[in-house]
C-alpha positions in Angstrom: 28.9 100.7 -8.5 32.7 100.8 -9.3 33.1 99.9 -6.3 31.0 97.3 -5.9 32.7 95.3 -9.0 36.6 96.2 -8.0 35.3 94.0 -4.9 33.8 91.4 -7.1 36.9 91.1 -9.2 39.1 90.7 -5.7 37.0 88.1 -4.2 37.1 85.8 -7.4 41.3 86.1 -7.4 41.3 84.7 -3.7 39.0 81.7 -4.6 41.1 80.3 -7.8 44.6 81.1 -5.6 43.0 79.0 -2.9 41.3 76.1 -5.1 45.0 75.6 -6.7 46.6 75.6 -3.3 44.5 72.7 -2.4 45.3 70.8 -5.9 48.7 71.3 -5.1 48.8 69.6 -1.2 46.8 66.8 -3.0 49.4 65.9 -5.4 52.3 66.9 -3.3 51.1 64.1 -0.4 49.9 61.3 -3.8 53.9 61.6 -4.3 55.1 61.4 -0.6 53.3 58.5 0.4 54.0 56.5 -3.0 57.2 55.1 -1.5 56.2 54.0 1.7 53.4 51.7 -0.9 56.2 50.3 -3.0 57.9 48.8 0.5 55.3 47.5 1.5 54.9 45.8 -1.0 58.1 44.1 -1.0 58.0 43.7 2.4 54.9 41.6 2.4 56.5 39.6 -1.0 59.6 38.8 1.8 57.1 37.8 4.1 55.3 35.3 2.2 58.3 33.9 1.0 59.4 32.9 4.2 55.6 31.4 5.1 55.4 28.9 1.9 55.6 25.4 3.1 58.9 23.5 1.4 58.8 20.3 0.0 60.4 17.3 1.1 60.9 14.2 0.1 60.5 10.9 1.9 61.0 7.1 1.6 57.3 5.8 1.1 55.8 3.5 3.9 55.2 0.2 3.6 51.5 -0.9 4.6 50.2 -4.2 4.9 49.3 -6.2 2.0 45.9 -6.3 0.4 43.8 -8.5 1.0 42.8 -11.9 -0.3 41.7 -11.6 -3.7 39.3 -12.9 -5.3 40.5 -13.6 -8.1 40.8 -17.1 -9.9 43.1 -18.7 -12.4 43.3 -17.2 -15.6 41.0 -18.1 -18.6 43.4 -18.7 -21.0 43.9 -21.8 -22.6 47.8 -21.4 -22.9 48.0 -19.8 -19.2 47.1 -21.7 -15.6 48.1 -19.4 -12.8 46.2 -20.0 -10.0 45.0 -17.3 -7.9 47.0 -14.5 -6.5 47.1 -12.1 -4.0 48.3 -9.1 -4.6 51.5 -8.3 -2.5 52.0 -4.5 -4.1 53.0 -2.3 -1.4 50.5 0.4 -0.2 52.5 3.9 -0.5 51.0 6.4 2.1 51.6 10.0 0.5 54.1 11.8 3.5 51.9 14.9 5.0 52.8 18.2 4.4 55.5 19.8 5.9 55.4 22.9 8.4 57.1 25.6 8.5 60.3 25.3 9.3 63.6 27.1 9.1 66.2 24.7 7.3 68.5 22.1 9.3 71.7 22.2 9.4 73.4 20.1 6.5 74.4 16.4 8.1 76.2 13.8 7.0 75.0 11.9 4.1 72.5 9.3 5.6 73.3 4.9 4.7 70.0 3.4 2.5 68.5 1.2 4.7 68.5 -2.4 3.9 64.8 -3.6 3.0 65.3 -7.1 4.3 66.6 -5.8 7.7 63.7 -3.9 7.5 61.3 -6.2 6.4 63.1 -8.9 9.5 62.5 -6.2 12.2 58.9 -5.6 11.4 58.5 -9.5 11.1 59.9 -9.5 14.7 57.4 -7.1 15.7 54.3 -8.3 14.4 51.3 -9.0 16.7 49.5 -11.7 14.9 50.6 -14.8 13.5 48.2 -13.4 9.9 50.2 -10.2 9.9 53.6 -11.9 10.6 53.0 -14.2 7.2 51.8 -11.5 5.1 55.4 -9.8 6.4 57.4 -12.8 5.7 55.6 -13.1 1.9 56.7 -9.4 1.2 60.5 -10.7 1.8 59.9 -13.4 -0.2 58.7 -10.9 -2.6 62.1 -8.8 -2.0 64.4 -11.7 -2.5 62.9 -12.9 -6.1 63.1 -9.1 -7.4 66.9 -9.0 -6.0 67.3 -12.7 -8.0 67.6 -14.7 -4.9 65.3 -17.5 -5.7 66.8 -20.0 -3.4 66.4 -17.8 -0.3 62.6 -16.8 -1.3 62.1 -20.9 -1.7 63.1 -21.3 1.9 61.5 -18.6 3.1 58.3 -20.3 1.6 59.0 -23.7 3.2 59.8 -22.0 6.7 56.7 -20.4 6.5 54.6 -23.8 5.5 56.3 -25.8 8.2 55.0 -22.9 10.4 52.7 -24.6 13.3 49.5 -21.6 13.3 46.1 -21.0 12.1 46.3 -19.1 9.3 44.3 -20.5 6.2 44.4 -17.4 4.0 48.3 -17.3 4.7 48.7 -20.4 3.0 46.2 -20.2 0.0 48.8 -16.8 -0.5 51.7 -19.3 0.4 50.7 -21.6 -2.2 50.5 -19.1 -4.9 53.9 -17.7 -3.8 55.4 -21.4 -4.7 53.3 -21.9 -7.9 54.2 -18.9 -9.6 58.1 -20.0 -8.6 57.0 -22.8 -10.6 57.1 -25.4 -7.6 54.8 -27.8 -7.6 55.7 -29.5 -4.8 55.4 -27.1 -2.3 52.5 -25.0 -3.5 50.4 -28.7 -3.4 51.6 -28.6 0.4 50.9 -25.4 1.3 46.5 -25.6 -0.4 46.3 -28.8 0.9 47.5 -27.1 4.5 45.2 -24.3 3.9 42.6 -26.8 3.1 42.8 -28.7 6.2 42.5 -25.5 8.3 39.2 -24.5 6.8 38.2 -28.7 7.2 37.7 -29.5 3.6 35.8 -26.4 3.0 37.9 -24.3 0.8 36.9 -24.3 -3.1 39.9 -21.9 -4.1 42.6 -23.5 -2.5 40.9 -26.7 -4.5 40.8 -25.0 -7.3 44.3 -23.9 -7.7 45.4 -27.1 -6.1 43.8 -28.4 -9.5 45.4 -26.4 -11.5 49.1 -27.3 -10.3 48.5 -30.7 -10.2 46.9 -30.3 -13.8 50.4 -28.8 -14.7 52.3 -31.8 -13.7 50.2 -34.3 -15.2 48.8 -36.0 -11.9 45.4 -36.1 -13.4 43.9 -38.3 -11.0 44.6 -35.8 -8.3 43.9 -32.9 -10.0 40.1 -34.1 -10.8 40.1 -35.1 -7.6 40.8 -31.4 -6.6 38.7 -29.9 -9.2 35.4 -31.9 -8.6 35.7 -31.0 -5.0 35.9 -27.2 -5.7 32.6 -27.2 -7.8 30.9 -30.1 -5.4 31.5 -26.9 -2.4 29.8 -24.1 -5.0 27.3 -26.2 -6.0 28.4 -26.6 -9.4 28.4 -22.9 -10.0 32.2 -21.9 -9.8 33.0 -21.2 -13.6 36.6 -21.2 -13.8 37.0 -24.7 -11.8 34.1 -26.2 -14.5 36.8 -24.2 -16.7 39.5 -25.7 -15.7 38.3 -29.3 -15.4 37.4 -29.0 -19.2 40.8 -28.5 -19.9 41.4 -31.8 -18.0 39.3 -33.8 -19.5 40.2 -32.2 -22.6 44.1 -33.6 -21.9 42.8 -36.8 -20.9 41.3 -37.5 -24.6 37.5 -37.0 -22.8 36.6 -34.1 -25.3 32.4 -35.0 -24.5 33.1 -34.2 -20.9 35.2 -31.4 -22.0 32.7 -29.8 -23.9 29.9 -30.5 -21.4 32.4 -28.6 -19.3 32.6 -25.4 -21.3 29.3 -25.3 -22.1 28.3 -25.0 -18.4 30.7 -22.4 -18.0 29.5 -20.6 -20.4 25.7 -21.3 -19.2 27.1 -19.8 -15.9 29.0 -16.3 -17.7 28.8 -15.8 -21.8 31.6 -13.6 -21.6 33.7 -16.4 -20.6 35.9 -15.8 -23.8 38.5 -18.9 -22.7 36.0 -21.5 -22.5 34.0 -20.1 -25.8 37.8 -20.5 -27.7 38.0 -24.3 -26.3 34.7 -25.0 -26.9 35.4 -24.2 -30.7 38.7 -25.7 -30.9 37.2 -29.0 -29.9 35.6 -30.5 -32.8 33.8 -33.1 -33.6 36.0 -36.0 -32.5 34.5 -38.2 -29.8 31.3 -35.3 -29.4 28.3 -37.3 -28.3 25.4 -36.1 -29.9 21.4 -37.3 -29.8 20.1 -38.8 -33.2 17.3 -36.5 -34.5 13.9 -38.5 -34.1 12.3 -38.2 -37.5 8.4 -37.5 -38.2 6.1 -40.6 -38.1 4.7 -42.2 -40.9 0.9 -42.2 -41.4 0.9 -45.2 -41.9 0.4 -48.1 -38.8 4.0 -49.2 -37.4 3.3 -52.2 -37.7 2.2 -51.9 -41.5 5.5 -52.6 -44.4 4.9 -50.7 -47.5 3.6 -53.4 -50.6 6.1 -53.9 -53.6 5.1 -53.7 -56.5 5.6 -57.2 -57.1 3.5 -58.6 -54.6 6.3 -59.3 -51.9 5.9 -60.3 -48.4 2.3 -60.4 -46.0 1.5 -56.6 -46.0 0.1 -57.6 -42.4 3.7 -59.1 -41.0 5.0 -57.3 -37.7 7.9 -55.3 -37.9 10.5 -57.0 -35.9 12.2 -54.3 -33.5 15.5 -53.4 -33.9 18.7 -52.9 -32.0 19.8 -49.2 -31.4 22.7 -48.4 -33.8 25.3 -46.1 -33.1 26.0 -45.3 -36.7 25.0 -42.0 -37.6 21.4 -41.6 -39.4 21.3 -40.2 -43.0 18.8 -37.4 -41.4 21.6 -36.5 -38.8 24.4 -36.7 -41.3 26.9 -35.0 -38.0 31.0 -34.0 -39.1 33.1 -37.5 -39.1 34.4 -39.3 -35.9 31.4 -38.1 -34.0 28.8 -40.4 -31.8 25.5 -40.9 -32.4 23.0 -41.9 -29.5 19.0 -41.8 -29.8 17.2 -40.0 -27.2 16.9 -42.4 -24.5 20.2 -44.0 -24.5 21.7 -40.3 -24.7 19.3 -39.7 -21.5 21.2 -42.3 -19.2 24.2 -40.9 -20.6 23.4 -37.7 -18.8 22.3 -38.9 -15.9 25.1 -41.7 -15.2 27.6 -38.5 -15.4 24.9 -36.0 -13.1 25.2 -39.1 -10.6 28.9 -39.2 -10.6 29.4 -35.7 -10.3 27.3 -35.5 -6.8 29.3 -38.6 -5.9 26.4 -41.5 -6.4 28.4 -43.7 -7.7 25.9 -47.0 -7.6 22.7 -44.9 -9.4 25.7 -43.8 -11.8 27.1 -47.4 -12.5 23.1 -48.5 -12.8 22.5 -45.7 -15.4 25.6 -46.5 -17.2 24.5 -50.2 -18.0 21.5 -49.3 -19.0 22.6 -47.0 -21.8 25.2 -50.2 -22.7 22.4 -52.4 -22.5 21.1 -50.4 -25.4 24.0 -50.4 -27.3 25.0 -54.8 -27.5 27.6 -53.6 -24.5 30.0 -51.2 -26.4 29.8 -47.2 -26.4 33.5 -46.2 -25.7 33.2 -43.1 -23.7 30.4 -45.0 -21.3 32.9 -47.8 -20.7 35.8 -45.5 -20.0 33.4 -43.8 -17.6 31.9 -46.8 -16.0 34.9 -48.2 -15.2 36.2 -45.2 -13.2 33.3 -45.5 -10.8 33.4 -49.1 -10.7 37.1 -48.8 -9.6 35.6 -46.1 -6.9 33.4 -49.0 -5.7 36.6 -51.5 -5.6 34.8 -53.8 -8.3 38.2 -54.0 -10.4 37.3 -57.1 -11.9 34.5 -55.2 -13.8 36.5 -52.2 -14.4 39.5 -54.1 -16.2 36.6 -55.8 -18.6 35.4 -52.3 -19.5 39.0 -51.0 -20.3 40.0 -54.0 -21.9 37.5 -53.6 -24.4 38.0 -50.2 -25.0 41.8 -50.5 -25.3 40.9 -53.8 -27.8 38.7 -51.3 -29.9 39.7 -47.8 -29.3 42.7 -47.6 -27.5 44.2 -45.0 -29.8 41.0 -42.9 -29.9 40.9 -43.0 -26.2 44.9 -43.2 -24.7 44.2 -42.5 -21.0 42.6 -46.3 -21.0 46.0 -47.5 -21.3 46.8 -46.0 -18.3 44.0 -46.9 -16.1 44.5 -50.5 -17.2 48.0 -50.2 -16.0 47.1 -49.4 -13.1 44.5 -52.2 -12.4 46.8 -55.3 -13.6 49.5 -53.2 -11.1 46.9 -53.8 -8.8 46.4 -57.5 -9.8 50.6 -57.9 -9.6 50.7 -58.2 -13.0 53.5 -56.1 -13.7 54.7 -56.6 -17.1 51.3 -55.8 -18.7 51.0 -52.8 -16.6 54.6 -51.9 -18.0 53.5 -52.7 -21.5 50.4 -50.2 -21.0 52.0 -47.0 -19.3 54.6 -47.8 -22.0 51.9 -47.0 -24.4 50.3 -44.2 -22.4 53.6 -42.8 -23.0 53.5 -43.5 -27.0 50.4 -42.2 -27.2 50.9 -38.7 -25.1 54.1 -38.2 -25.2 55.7 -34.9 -23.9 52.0 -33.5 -22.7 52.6 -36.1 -20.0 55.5 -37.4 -18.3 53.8 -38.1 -15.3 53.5 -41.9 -16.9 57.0 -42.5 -17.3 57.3 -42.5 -13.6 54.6 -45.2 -13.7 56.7 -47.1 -15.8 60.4 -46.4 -13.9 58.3 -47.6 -10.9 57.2 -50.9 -12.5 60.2 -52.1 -13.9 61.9 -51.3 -10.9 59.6 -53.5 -8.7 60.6 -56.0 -11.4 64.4 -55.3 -10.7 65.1 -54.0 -14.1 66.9 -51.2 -12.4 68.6 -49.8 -15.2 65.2 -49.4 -17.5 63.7 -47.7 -14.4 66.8 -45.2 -14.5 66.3 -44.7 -18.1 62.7 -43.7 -17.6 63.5 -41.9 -14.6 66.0 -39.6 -16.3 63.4 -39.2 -19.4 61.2 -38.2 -17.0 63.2 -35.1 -15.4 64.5 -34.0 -18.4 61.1 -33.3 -19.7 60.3 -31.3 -16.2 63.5 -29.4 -16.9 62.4 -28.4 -20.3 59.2 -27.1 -18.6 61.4 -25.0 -16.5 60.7 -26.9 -12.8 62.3 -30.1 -11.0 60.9 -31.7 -8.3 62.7 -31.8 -4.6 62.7 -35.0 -4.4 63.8 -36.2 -8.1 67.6 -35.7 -6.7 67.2 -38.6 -3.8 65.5 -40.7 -6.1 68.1 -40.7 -8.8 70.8 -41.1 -6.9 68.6 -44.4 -5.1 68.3 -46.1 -8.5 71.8 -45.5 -9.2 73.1 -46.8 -6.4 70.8 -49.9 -7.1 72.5 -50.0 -10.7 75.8 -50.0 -9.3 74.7 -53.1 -7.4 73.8 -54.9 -9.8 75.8 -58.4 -11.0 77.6 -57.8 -14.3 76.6 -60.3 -17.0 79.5 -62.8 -17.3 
């Protein structure tokens, strides 16, 4: 039995000696192999360092332009930029950059010149399209760099260019009018115009607009109708931008007949809601409210207490007045037309508008019928499509009467007039009246003082034509542009002054 638990005792020494033996080789080997972990560690940290892509930088890459926009001329009332295309460069993001070990340092590298840059891709353009777009981004590099004069003949270059390439020179156009030349952005729409055949209501929209600028108001309607006669009426900002014509021209019924369809067409058209409320009253046509009839018989008079006249006596009809019923009782300076007489009103200008010029001229009498043969803004109007129909007799009678009556109220029939005794060879009347469209519009327009330098020149009163002439430009320089050709003509009449006989 002793025996038996000396042998016990034994066996339980061996097993604790060998469990601790093992706990020992555990930890020992935990300790040897903690090194090799630590550099690996910073061996793979080296390795990924090496691996990580570097950045570089790079000059971005010019792409070709957008395209055409759009977009239209502003809404403002105190802007008119026509339509522009975009010429931002696209910038394509470089791609990422392998792995690489480093170059060797070289010597610093030379900028490269963008117009060189801009010539050579010029040079190696495919199509006539992408060549223009090319040559309008180095137009676009010389105004940034301030060279004006080298962008403007650029422009003309590319409008004397000899391809097919409408869109180019809508874009061309836009280039010159926001350089603020008139000249050469009316040359370039009228270019693109004749590409597309006539079929172009942008380009004659923003042809508007410049001539609108420049006070060639003729032209510009011209322009202007043509743009909403090719979208059906339905182009907002040329409807716009016509009201605004009309609006210049002292036509603030049409101008407001304007606005509103604009505004028919898009309510958020803020511009045209402004003009329409900055318009007034003055020279508005509105209908005569029809008042409720009497139970009594039209043909019955009320007795008076007195006895008075036959109660059976027929009324005897009246003329239509155009002075405004107490019952309407609209703001001062306003017209006043009853219901039918305002209804060939309407139709006379629908008929004008789609270019049917006899119906309109037809509609037109009838509403002056109606009125003993005097409503200013139908005469005015009448006599621009009788004019259209080469009846100038019956125009000048129209604006004679006008200008007699209401020539102050309505200035732009001084002008017209002008123009028909020009016509007639009348000269000194037609100087007399652009004399007083300039009076009456003064700096809004110095497009009439040319009228009048061009009169008294054909009646060889060269120095008065000079005078006007040189009135004339230094209005354009106040707006910040001068024609091209202002420079030939001056130097013509002067040359014509120097001829002339001193007075003995």
């Amino acid at each position: 039995m002793k025996t038996k638990f000396i042998l016990l005792v034994l066996l339980l020494a061996l097993g604790g000696s060998f469990v601790l033996s093992a706990q020992t080789r555990k930890t020992t080997k935990r300790t040897a192999t903690a090194p090799t972990s630590v550099e690996a560690n910073k061996t793979r940290e080296r390795r990924t360092a090496q691996t990580a892509p570097t950045e570089t930088a790079s000059e971005p890459q010019i792409g070709v332009p957008k395209p055409e926009s759009t977009a239209v001329p502003t809404t403002t009332a105190e802007t008119e930029k026509p339509a522009t295309q975009s010429n931002e460069p696209v910038v394509e993001t470089a791609p990422e950059a392998k792995p690489a070990e480093k170059p060797e340092p070289t010597a610093t590298s030379v900028p490269q010149d963008p117009f060189a840059v801009l010539r050579d891709q010029i040079d190696a353009a495919s199509s006539a399209p992408e060549r223009i777009q090319l040559r309008l981004k180095l137009v676009e590099e010389f105004v940034n760099a301030g060279k004006k004069p080298e962008a403007l003949a650029e422009l003309h270059a590319i409008t004397n260019t000899d391809v097919f390439d409408p869109q180019g020179f809508y874009n061309v156009g836009n280039a010159f009018a926001r350089l603020g030349e008139t000249d050469g952005a009316v040359g370039a729409y009228r270019k693109a115009i004749e590409q597309r055949k006539g079929r172009y209501s942008r380009a004659f929209n923003n042809l508007g607009v410049v001539l609108l600028r420049v006070g060639r108001w003729d032209e510009a309607y011209d322009a202007l109708l043509s743009a909403l006669k090719l979208e059906a009426f339905r182009y907002p900002e040329a409807s716009y931008n016509l009201g605004r014509l009309y609006a210049a021209r002292g036509q603030s019924d049409l101008a407001a007949r304007e606005w509103r369809r604009v505004l028919a067409q898009n309510p958020d058209h803020t511009a045209a809601a402004n003009a329409l409320a900055r318009v007034g009253t003055e020279g508005r046509v509105v209908v005569e409210t029809v008042r409720a009839a009497s139970p009594r018989s039209s043909t019955e008079r009320p007795s008076k207490p007195s006895g008075g006249e036959n109660a059976n006596a027929a009324v005897a009809e009246k003329p239509v007045s155009t002075k405004t019923p107490k019952s309407v009782a609209p703001a001062a300076r306003s017209l006043v037309l009853d219901p039918t007489s305002f209804g060939f009103l309407q139709r006379a200008r629908d008929f004008t508008e789609k270019g049917n010029t006899v119906e309109a001229v037809d509609s037109y009498k009838r509403l002056l019928n109606r009125q003993s043969g005097y409503f200013p803004p139908a005469n005015l109007e009448v006599s621009f499509a009788l004019m259209n129909l080469k009846r100038y007799d019956e125009a000048l009678a129209n604006l004679q009467i006008v200008v007699d009556r209401d020539g102050a109220r309505y200035p732009i029939s001084y002008f017209h007039l002008a123009r028909l005794f020009e016509l007639k060879g009348d000269l000194k009347q037609a100087e007399t009246l652009f004399s007083q469209a300039v009076a009456a519009f003064g700096s809004q327009n110095a497009q009439f003082l040319l009228d009048v330098s061009r009169v008294k020149e054909k009646q060889g009163d060269f120095k008065g034509a000079l005078e006007a002439m040189e009135r004339y430009l230094s209005l354009m320089q106040q707006q910040g542009t001068q024609p091209s050709w202002s420079g030939e003509r001056l130097t013509a009449l002067r040359q014509k002054v120097g001829g002339e006989p001193k007075p003995e």
